[in-house]
C-alpha positions as CSV (number, residue, x, y, z in Angstrom):
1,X,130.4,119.1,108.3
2,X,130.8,115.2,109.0
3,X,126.8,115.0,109.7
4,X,126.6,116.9,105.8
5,X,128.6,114.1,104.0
6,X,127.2,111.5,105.9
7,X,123.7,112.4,105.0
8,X,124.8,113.2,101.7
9,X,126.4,109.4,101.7
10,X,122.6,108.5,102.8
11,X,121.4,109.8,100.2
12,X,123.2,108.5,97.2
13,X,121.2,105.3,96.2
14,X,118.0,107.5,96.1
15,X,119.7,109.7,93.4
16,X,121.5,107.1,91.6
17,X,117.9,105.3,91.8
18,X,116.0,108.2,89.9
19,X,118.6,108.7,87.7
20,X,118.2,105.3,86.2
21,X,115.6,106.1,84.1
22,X,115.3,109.5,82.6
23,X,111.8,109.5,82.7
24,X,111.5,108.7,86.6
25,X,109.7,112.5,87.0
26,X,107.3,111.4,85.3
27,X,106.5,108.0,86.6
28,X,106.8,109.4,89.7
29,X,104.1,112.5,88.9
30,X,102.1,110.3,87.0
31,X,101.5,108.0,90.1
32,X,100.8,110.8,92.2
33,X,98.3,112.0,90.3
34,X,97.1,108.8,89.8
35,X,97.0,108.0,93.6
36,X,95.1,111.1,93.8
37,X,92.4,110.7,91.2
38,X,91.0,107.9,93.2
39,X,91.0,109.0,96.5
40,X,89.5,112.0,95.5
41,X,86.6,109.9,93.3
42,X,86.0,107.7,96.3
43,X,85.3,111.1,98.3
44,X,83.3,113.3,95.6
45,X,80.8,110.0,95.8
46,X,80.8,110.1,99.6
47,X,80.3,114.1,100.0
48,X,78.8,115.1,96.6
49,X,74.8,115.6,96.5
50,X,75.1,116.3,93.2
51,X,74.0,113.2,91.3
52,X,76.9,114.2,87.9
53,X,79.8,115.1,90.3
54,X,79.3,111.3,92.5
55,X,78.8,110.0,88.4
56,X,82.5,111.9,87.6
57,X,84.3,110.6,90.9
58,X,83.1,106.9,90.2
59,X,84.3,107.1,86.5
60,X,87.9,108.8,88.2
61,X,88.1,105.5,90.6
62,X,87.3,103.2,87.6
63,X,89.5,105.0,84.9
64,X,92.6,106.0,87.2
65,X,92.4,102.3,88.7
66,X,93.2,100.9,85.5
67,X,96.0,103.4,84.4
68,X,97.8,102.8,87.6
69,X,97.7,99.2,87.5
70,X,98.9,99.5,84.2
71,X,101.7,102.5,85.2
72,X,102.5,100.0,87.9
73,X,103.3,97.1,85.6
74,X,105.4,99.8,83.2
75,X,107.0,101.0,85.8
76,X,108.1,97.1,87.9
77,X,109.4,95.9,84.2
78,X,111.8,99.1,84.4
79,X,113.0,98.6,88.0
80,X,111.2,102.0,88.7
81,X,110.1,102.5,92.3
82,X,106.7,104.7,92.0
83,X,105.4,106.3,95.2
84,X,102.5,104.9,96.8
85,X,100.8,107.8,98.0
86,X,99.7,111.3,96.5
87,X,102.0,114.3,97.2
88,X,102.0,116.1,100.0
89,X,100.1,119.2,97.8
90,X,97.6,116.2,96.9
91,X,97.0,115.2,100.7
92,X,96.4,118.6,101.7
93,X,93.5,119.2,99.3
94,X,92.2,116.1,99.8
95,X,92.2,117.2,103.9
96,X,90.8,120.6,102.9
97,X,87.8,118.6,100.7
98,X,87.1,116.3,103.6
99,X,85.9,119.6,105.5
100,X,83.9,120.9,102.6
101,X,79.9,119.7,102.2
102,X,77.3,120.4,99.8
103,X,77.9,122.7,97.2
104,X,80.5,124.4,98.7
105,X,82.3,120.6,97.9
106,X,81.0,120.5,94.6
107,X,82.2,123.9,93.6
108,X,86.0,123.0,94.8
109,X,86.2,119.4,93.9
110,X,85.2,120.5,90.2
111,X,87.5,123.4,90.3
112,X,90.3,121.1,91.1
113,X,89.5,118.4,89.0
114,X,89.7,120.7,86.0
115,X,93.1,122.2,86.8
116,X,94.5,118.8,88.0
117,X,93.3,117.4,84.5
118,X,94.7,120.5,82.7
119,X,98.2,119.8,84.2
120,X,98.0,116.6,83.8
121,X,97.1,116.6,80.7
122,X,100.5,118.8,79.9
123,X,102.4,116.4,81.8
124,X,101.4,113.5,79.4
125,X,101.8,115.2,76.4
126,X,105.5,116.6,77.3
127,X,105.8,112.9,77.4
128,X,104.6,111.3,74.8
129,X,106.6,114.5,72.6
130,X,109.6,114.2,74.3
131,X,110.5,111.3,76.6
132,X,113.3,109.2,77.0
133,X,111.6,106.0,78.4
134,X,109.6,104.5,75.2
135,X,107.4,102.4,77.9
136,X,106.9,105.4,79.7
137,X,106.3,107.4,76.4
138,X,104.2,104.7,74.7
139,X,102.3,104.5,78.7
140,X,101.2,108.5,78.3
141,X,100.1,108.6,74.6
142,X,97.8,105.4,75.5
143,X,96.6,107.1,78.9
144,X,95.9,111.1,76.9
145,X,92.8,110.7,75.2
146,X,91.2,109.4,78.8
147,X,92.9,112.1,80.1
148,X,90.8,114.7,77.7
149,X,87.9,112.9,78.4
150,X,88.3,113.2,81.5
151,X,88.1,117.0,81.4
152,X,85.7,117.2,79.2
153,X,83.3,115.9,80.9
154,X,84.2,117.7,84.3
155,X,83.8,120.8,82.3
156,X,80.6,119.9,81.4
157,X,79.6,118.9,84.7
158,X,80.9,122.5,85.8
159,X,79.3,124.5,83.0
160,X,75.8,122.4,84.0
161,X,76.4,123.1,88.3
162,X,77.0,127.1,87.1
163,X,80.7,126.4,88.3
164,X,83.6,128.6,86.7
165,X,87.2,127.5,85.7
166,X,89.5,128.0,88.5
């Protein structure tokens, strides 16, 4: 039982840290994502033989670059700690796409990019509808009509490979 409170004890400035700001799911989800994005851009234009899918990945480096630069300076002014790697979920299909080649790449990279941008997409606008933080709030309005582009144009690039939703 000691071991229990002591980890407990341990643990305390983590969870008085996120609840400082109501909105530190978010932040903390957003850079994830964000983290992410890139990555994954950086390896579609590595793997991808498919001249649209390397053009989607470079515009995901270029465009999720910029928003986490910008989440970062949002989230410093606020004292807000973001993460500084994807989630584990994220590094796992980022290890199973680093096996992939070809088509067979193309097919799940688009796939994923649709549903990430689809959840992502509900992530910012419960945000911007209903969060606490007004820099974190004014952050995801700014950053959701990128965000629809975004999947917009992966859906096109799926529609155009012969790729379905996931």
């Amino acid at each position: 039982m000691k071991h229990l409170t002591i980890s407990f004890a341990l643990m305390l400035p983590f969870i008085a840290h996120g609840a400082d700001n109501p909105d530190s799911t978010f932040y903390k989800h957003a850079a994830e994502g964000g983290i992410a994005e890139v990555e994954l851009g950086n390896l579609a234009q590595q793997k991808s033989h498919n001249q649209s899918v390397k053009d989607f990945g470079a515009m995901m480096v270029k465009d999720h670059s910029a928003a986490n630069d910008k989440l970062k300076s949002v989230a410093a002014s606020k004292n807000v700690t973001l993460p500084t790697s994807p989630s584990a979920t994220q590094m796992a299909t980022k290890a199973k796409l680093k096996v992939l080649s070809g088509e067979t790449f193309d097919k799940s990279y688009i796939k994923g990019m649709i549903k990430d941008h689809q959840e992502t997409i509900d992530l910012f606008k419960k945000e911007a509808s209903s969060g606490q933080d007004p820099d974190a709030k004014a952050f995801a309005v700014a950053t959701l009509p990128t965000l629809q582009v975004h999947l917009k144009t992966i859906q096109t690039v799926a529609a155009n490979a012969g790729v379905g939703s996931p």
